[in-house]
GUKOL-802550 format. One line per 2 residues: number of its first residue (from 1); their letters; for each residue y, x, z of N, C-alpha, C. Coordinates in steps of 0.001 Angstrom, whole numbers, plus 500000, padded with zeros to 6 digits. Layout:
residues N
NUM	a	Y:X:Z:Y:X:Z:Y:X:Z  ...
END
This chain:
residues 332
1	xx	247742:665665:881051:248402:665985:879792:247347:666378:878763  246636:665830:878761:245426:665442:878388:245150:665806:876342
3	xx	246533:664788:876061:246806:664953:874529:248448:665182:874242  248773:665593:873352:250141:665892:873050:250441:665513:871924
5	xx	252051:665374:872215:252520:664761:870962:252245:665701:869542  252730:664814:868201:252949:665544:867283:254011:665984:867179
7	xx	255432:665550:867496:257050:665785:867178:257627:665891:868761  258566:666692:869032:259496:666567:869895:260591:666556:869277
9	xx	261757:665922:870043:263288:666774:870291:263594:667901:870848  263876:668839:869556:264179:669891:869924:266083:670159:869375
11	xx	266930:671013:869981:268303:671317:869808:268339:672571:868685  268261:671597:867458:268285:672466:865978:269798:673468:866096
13	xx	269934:674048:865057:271514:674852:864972:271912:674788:863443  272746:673720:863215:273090:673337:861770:274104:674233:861294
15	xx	273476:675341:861180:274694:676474:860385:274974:677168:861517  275906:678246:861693:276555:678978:862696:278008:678459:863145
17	xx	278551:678515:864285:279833:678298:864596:279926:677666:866244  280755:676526:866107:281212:676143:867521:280051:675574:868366
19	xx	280368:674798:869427:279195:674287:869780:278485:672916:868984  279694:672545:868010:279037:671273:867240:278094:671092:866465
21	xx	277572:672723:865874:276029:672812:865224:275005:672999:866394  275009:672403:867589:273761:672002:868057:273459:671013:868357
23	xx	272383:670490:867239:272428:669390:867134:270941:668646:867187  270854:667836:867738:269406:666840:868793:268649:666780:867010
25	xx	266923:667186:866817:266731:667101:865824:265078:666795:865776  264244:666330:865470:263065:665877:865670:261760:666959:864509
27	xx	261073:667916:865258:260062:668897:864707:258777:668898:865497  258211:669671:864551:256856:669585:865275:256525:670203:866710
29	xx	255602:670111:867807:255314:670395:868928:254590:672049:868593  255065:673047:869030:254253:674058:868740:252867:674426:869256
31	xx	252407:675175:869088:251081:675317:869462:250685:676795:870159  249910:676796:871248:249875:678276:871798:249489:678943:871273
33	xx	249587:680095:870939:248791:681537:870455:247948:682294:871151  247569:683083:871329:246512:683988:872433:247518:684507:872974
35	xx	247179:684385:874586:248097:685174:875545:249390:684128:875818  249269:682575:875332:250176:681959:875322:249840:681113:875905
37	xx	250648:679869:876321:251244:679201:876711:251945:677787:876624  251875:676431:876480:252501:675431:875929:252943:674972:876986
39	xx	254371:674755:877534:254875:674199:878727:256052:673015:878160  255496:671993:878920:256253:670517:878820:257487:671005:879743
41	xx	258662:671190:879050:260148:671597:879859:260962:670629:880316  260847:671010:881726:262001:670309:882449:263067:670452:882509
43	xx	263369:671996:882498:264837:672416:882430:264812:673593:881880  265765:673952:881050:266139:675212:880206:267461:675676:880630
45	xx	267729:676769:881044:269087:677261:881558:269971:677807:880241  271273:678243:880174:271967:678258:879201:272784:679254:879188
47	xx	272724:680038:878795:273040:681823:879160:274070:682087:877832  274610:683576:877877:275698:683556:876772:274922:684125:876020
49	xx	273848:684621:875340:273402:685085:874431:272860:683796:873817  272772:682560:874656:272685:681119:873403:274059:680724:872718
51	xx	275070:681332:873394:275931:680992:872972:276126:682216:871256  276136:683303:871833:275942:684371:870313:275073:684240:869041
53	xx	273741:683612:869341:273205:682989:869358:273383:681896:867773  274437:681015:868591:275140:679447:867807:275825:680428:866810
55	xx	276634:681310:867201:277483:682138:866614:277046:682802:864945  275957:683028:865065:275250:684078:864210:274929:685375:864595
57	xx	275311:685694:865847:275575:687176:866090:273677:687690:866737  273083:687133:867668:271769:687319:868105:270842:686531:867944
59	xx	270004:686912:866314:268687:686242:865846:268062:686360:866850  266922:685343:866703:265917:685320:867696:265064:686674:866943
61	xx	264182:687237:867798:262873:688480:867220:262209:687751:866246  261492:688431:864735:261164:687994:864295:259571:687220:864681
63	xx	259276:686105:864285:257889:685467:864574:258182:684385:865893  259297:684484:866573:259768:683410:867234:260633:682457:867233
65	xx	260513:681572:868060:261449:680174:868025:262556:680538:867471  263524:680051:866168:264423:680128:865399:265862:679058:866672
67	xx	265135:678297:867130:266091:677709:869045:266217:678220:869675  267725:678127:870181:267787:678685:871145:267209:678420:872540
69	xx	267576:679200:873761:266998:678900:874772:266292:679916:875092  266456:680751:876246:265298:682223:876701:264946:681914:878212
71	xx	265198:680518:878758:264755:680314:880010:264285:679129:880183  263210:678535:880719:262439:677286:880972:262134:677183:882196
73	xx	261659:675916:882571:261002:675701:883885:260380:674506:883482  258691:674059:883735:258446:672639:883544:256637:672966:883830
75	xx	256123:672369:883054:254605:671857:883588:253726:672523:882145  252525:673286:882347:251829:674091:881462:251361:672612:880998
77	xx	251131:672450:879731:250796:671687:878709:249254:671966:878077  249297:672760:877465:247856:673780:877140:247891:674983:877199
79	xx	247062:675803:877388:247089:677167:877398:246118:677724:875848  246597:678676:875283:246019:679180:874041:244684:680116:874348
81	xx	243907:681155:873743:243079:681803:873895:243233:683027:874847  242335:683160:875656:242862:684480:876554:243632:684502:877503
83	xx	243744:682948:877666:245130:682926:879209:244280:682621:880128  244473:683512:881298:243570:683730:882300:244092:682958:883937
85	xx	245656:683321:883891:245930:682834:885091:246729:681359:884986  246866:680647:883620:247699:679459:883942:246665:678445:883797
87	xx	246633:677263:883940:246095:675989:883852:246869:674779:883140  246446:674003:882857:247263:672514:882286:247674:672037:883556
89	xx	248984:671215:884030:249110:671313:885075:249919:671993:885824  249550:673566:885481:250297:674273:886466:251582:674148:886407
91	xx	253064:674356:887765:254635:674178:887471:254402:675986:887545  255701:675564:885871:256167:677641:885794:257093:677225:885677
93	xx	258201:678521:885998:259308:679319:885103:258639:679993:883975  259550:680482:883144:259337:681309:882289:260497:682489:881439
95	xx	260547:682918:880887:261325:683776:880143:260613:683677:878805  261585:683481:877948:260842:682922:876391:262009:683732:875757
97	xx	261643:684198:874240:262430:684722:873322:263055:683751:872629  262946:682526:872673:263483:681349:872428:262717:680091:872071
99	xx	263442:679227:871871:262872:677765:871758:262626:676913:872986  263345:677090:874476:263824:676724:874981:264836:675025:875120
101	xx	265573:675444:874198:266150:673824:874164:264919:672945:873287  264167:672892:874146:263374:671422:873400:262357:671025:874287
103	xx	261592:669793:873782:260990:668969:875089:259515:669876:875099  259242:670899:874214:257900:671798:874236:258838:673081:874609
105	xx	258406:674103:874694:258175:675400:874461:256870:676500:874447  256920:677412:873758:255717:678466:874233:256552:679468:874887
107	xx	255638:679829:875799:255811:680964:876651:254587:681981:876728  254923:683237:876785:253604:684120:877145:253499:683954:878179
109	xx	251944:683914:878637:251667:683760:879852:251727:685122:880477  252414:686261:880328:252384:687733:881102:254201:687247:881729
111	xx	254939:686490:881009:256199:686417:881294:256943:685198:881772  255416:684095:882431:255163:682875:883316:254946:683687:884730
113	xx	255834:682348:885604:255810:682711:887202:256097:681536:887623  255494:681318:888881:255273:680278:889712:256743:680254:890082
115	xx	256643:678635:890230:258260:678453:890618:258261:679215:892248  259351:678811:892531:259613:679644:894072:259327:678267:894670
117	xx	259479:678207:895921:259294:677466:896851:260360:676700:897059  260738:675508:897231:261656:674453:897424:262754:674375:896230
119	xx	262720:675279:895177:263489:674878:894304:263319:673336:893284  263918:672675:893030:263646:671726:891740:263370:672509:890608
121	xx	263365:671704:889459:263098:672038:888436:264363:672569:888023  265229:672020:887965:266766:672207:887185:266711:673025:887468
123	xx	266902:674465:889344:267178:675384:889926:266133:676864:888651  265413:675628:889001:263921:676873:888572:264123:677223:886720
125	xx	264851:676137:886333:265417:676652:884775:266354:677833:884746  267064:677636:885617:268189:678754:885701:267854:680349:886369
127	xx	266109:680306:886342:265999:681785:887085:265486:682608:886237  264295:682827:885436:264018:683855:884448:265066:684733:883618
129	xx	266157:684307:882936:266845:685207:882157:267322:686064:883036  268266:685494:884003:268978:685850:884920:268466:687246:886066
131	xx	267248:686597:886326:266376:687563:887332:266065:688688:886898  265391:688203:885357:265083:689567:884679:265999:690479:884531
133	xx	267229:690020:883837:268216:690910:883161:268702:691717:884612  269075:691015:885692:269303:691752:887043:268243:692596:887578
135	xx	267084:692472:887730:266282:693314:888523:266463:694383:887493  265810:694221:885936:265896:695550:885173:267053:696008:885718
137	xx	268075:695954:885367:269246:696664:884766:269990:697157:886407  269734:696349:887394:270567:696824:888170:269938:697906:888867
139	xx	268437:697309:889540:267218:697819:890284:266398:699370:889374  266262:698414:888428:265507:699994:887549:266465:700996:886791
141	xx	267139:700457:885525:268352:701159:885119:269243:701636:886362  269773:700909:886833:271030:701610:887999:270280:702207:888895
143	xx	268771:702117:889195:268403:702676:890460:269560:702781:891982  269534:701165:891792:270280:700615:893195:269517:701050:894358
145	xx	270362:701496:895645:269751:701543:896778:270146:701326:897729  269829:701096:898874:270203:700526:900404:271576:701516:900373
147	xx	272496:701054:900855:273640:701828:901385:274347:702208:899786  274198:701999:898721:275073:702164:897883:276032:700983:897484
149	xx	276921:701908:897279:278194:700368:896522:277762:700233:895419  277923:698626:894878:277950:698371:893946:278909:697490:893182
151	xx	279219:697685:892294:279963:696782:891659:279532:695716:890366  279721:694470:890328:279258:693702:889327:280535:692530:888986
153	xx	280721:692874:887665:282085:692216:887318:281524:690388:886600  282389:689579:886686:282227:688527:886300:281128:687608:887783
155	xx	281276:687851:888714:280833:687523:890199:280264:685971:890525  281106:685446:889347:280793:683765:889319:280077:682829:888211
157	xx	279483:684135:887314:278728:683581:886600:277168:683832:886975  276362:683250:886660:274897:683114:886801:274706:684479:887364
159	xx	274754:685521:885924:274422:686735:886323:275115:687550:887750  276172:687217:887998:277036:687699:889117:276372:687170:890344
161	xx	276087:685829:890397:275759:685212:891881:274620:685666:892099  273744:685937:890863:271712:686718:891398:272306:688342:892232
163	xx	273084:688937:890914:273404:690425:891266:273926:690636:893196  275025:689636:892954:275786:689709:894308:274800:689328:895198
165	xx	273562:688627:895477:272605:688323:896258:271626:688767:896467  270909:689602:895358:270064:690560:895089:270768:692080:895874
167	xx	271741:692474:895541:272032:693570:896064:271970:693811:897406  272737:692826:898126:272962:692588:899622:271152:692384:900219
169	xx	270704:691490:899885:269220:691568:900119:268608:693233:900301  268974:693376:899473:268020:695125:899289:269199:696401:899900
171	xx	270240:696051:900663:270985:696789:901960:272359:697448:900805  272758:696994:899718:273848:697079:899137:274962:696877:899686
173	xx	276328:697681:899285:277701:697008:899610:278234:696709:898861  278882:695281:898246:278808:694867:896757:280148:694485:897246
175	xx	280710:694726:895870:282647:694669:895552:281980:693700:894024  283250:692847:894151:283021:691948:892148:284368:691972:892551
177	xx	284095:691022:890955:285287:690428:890241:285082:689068:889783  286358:688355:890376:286502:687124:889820:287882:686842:889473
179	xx	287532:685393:888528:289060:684969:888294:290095:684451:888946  289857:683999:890247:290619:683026:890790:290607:683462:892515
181	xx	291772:682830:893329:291440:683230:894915:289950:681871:894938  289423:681148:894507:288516:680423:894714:287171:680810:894284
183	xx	287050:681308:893081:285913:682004:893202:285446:683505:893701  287063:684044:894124:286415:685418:894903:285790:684829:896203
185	xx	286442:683394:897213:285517:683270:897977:284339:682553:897860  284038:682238:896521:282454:682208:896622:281738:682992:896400
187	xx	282573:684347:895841:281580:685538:895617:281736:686446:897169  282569:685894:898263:282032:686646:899735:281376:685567:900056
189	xx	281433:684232:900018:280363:683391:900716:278952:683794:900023  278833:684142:899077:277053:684768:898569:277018:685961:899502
191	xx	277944:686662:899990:277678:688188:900758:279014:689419:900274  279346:689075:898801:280360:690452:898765:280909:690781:899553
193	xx	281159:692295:900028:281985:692699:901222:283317:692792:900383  283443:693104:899331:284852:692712:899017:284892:691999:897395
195	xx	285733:691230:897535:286224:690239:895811:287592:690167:895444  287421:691116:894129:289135:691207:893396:289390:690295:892423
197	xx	290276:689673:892824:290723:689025:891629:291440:690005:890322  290886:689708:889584:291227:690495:888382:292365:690496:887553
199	xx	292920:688553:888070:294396:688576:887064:295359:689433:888132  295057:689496:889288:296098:689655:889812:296209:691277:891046
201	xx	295209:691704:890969:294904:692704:891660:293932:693901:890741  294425:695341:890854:293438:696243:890176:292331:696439:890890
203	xx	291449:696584:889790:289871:696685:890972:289961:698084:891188  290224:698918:890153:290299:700356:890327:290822:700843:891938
205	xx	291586:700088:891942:292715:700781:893033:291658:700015:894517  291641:698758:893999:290661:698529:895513:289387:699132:895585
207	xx	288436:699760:894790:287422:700187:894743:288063:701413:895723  288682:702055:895133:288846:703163:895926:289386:703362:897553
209	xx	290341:702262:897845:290761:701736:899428:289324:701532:899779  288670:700566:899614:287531:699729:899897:286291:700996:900590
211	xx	285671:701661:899135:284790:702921:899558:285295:704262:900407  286987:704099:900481:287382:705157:901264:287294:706462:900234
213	xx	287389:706364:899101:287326:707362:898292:286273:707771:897461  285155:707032:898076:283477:707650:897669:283403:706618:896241
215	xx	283955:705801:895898:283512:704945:893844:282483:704226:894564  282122:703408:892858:281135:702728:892861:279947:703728:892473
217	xx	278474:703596:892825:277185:704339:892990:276965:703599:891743  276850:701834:891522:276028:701366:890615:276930:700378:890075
219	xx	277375:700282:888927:278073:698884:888455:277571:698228:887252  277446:696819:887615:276735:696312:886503:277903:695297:885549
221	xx	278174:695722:884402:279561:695371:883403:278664:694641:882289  279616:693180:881766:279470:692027:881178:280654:692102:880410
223	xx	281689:693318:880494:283047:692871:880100:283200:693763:878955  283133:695326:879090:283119:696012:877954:284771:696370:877288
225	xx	285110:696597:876450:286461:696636:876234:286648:698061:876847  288323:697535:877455:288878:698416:878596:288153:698890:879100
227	xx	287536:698168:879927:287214:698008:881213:285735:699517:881313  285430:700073:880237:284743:701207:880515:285289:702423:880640
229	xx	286385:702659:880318:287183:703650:881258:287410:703110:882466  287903:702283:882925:288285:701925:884361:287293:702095:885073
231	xx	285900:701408:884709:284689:701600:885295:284406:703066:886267  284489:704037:884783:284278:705573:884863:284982:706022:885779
233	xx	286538:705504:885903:287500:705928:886829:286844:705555:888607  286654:704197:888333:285891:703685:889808:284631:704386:889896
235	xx	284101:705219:889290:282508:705083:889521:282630:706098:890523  281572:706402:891074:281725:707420:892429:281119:708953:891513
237	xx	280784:710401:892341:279829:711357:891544:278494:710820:891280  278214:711372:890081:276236:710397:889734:276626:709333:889400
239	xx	277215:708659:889636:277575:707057:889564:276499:706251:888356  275942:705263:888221:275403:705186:886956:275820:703127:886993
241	xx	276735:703440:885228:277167:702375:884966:276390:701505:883873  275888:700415:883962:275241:699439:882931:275812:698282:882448
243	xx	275747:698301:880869:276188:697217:880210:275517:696596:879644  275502:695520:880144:274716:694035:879643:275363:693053:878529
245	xx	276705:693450:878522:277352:692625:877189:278718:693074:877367  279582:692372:876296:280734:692965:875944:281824:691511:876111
247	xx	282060:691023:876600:282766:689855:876361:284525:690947:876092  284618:691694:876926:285481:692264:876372:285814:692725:874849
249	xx	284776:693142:873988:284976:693977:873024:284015:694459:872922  283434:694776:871983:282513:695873:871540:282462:697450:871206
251	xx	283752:697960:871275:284338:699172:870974:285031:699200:872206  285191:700709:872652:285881:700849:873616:286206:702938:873141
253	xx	287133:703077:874383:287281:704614:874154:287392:704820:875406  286957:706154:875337:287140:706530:877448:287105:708280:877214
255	xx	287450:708836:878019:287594:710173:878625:286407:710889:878799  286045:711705:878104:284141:712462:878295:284263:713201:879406
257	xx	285533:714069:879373:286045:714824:880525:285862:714202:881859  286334:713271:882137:286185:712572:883096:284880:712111:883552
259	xx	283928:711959:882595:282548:711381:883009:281776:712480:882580  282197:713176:882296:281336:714939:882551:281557:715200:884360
261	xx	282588:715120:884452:283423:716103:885562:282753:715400:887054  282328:713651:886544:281428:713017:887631:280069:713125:887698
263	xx	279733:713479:886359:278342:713208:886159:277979:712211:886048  278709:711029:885626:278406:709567:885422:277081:709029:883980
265	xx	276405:708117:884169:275659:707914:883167:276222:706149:883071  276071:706441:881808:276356:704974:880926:275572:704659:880565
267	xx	274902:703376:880745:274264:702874:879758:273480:701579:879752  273211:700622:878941:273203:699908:878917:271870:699156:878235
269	xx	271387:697665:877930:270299:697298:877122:270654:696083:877181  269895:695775:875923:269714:693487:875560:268218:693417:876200
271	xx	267440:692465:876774:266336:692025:877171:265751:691269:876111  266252:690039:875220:265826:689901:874399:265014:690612:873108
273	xx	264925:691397:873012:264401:692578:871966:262926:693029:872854  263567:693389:874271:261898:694244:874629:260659:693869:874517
275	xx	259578:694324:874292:258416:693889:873717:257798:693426:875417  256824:692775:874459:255445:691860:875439:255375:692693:877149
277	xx	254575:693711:877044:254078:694461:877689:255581:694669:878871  256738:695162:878018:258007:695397:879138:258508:694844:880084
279	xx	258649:693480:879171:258704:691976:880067:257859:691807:881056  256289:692201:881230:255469:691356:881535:255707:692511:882765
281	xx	256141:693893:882612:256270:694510:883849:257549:694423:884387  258500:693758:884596:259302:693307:884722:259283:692075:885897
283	xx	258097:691170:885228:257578:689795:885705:256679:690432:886811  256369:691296:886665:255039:691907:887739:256171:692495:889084
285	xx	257040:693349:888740:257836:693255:889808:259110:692323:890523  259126:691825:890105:260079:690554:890384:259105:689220:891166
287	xx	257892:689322:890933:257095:688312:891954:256685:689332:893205  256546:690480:892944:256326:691506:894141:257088:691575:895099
289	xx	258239:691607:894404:259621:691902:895105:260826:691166:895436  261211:690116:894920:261998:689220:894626:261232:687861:895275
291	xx	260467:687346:894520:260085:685673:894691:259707:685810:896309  259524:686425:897059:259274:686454:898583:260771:686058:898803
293	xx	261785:686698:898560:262804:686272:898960:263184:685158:898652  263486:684294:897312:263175:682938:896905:262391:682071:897727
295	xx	261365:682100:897957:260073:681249:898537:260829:681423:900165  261848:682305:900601:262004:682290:901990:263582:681690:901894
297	xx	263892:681174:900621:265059:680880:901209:266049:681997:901085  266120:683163:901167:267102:684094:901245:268108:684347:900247
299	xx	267555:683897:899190:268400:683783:897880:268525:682504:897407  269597:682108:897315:269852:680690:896392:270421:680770:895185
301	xx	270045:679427:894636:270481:679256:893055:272052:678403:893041  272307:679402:892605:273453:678772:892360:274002:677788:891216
303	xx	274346:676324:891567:274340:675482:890135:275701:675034:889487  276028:675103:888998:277332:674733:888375:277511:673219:887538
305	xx	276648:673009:886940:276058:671885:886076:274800:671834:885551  274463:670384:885381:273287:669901:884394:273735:669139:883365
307	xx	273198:669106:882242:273396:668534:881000:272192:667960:880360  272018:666577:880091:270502:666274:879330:270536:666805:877757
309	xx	268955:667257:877500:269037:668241:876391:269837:667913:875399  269968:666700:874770:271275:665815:873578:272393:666621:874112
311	xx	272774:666671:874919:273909:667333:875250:274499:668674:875254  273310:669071:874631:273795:671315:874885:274935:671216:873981
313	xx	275719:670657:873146:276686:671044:872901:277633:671466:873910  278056:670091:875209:278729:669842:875893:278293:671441:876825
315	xx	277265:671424:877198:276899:672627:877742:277565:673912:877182  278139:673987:876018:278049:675221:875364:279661:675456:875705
317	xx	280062:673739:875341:281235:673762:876028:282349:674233:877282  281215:673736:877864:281597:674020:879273:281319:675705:879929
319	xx	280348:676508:879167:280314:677413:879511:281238:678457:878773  281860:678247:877698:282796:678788:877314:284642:678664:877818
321	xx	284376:677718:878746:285778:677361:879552:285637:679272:880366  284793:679547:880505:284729:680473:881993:284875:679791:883185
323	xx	284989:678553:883195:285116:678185:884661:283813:677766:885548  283284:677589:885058:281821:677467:886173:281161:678477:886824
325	xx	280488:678363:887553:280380:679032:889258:278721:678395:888941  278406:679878:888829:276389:679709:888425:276495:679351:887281
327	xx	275275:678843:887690:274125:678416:886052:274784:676878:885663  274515:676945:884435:274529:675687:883609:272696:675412:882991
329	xx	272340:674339:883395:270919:673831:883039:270666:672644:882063  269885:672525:881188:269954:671610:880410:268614:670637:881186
331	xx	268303:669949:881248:267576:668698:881918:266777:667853:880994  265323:667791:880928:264660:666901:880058:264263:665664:880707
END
């Protein structure tokens, strides 16, 4: 890869709204910076903050890709000044603040990682956002541990199938939520010891049969709304609850009394925003700790679909049904 183009296809965003402003558009190839990175992308995974994203609701940080896209997988292209451990050549993942949907991306090389072992490319698109946002939030924020329950709602999306697999790995007893009797049993075929369906069963009430009275220790919430009193209600004493997004709502009201009286902590973060350095320790424990399990097989990727990059509309589509089970990947 010797020389590079001047122009790629990259997935412009013509205004804000449905998925029909993303649209296939021809710009220049970017160029690495120090501490950077130029990776020829094979696959870009497709997460709901691309979808907020399309929306208007989550600019990219300022000084980065105005495209969406915060996950890659493909082949280092050039490396910029000061990059020490990648090569032209080398296969990464990555975690990018965006610019993702297109046939280039830059990536910092502190927040590049060797693919895992036997994954494809498509698999290996769908792991950076995902991994990150789970190890932080569940592992460091929740300070998950062997023998605690946990709970993680939405069980069948990307983020649910790492959480539900990640936990059990590291000696968790993991309860979710799904929509359907079909995807609660794919959230016990990943390991959950128990899966509520949500239209039709209270989790509250099974959390509490389930632990025998003791709550959830750690729950990781995508839903927001309601659902943070209920949480509080399920959480065990200490309990500590994290929110990663709101598909529920953005406002909610709950009982202080009640999460005084447990000692419960709330709280929550976006990954997109954290600076260089956070990420890159993030990336430092997740190959420590994690990619052994990957490289052995112990964790799988779960895929739902691929889409070639022309297509992220259809992608955007399809991930707004709620019905897919894992990742959605875009394919160059």
């Amino acid at each position: 890869m010797s020389s590079l183009p001047a122009t790629m296809t990259g997935i412009a965003l013509n205004g804000k709204g449905g998925p029909e402003v993303l649209q296939p558009a021809s710009m220049p190839v970017p160029q690495a910076g120090h501490g950077q990175i130029l990776v020829k992308v094979a696959a870009a995974g497709v997460n709901r903050p691309d979808v907020q994203q399309r929306m208007g609701a989550y600019p990219p940080p300022a000084g980065h890709s105005p495209l969406p896209g915060l996950e890659i997988a493909g082949e280092v292209a050039a490396v910029g000044p000061g990059v020490a451990r990648w090569k032209v050549g080398d296969k990464v993942c990555a975690l990018v603040n965006g610019g993702g949907y297109a046939e280039y991306c830059i990536a910092e090389e502190v927040t590049a990682l060797p693919i895992p072992k036997g994954l494809s490319m498509a698999e290996a698109g769908g792991v950076p956002e995902t991994y990150f946002t789970v190890w932080n939030n569940v592992f460091e924020r929740g300070r998950l541990e062997a023998g605690d329950w946990f709970l993680v709602h939405g069980g069948t999306s990307g983020i649910g199938t790492t959480a539900i697999q990640l936990a059990k790995a590291f000696g968790a007893r993991v309860i979710t939520t799904a929509g359907s009797a079909d995807k609660c049993q794919v959230c016990r075929d990943l390991g959950a010891d128990v899966a509520v369906n949500y239209k039709t069963e209270d989790f509250v009430a099974v959390v509490k049969e389930a632990t025998g009275g003791h709550g959830i220790d750690v729950t990781l919430d995508m839903v927001g709304g309601d659902y943070t009193e209920r949480n509080i209600v399920a959480a065990a004493e200490d309990g500590r609850i994290v929110q990663i997004a709101t598909l529920g709502g953005p406002s909610t009201t709950f009982t202080l009394a009640r999460l005084m009286m447990k000692r419960v902590t709330l709280t929550g973060s976006t990954l997109r925003p954290r600076t260089r350095e956070v990420k890159a320790g993030f990336a430092r424990a997740l190959e420590k700790k994690v990619w052994p399990l990957l490289d052995a097989g112990r964790i799988k990727i779960v895929m739902d679909s691929t889409f070639p990059l022309a297509q992220a509309s259809e992608a955007h589509k399809r991930m707004e049904t709620s019905q897919h089970v894992g990742k959605i990947v875009l394919t160059i």
